[in-house]
C-alpha positions, 0 to 999 in steps of 0.5 A: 500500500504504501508504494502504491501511493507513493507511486501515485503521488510522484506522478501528481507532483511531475503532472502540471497543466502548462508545465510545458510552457514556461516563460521565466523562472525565478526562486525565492523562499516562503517562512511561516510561523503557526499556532493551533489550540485544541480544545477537544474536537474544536481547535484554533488557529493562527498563521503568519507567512512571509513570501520572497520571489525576484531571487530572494531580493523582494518580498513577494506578499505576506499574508496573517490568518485566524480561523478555527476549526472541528474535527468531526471524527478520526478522518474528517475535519473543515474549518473556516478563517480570515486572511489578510494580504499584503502583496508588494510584487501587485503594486502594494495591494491588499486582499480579504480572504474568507477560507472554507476547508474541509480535510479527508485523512486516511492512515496505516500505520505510518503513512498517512493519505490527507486530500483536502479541498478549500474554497477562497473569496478574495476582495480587492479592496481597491477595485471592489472586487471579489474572486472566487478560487478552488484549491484541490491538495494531496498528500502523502507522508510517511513517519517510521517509528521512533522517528522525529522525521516525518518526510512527505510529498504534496501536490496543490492545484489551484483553479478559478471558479471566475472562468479563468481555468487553471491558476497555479500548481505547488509541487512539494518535497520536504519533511517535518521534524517533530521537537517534542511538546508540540513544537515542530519545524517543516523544511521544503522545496516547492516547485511553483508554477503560475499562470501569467496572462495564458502563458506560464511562469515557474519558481523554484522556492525553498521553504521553512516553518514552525509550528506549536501545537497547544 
């Protein structure tokens, strides 16, 4: 089982509509810091995230987020948040986001399957206007025991529900080390391609987080 899905994960992170069709590529690096409180099936949550791009040299948007969340049993989990951005590399323009997620998570011993689906409404305070965006996520992990690594791969495709089709793709490799009472850091390599007026943009990012769970 666990070869099977790991086969089928390496074929979604080296699947990307327009991935043949790259006009620039770039690098940069995406930090976050994350918070969660538990209160039983309910929880809490916090995120802050800064993004570069341009070779490192420029911030490419930073964004904060809270929300709050259920866990509805030991497969099924949604939750709702508010995201404001700040995005310097669009002219300094800012967006309210309200987030609606909901994540499937299948396990067998060590590996873990997460698909999770999350629907996003931007308003771009400047234009008045809003946008409408499907994020469809796999995921694969696996941790051995005794392990504080918990190495996955991960595949995110971003589509407009506006009629402007395909956005943007993440194609991931990391791991997350657990550090003991909650706290654990991620460290990755995302593949980052993105739509650019019908043609395609690519952006190789490295990234690292922390995150505690309380």
């Amino acid at each position: 089982m666990k070869r099977v899905f790991v086969s089928i994960l390496a074929a979604l992170l080296a699947f990307s509509p327009h991935a043949g069709a790259q006009t620039q590529s770039d690098y940069g690096t995406w930090t976050s810091i994350q918070l969660i409180k538990s209160f039983g099936a309910p929880y809490a949550m916090a995120r802050l995230e800064h993004r570069s791009f341009d070779h490192i040299r420029s911030t490419e948007c930073w964004f904060a987020m809270a929300g709050g969340g259920y866990n509805f049993n030991n497969w099924l989990k949604g939750d709702l948040s508010y995201e404001y951005w700040n995005i310097p590399s669009a002219g300094k323009m800012e967006q309210h986001k309200a987030v609606l997620s909901f994540t499937e998570t299948l396990k067998r011993e060590g590996l873990a399957v997460a698909f999770r689906q999350k629907y996003e409404l931007a308003y771009n305070p400047a234009s008045q206007s809003c946008s409408n965006t499907l994020r469809v996520r796999l995921r694969g992990q696996y941790k051995a025991p005794d392990s504080i690594l918990t190495p996955y791969l991960m595949y995110e495709i971003f589509g407009s529900l506006d009629g402007k089709g395909w956005v943007r793709s993440l194609h991931y490799a990391g791991t997350e080390i657990s550090l003991g009472g909650g706290h654990s850091l991620d460290f990755f390599y995302m593949y980052h391609l993105y739509d650019m007026a019908g043609l395609t943009g690519a952006c190789h990012l490295l990234g690292a987080g922390y995150t505690l769970v309380f």
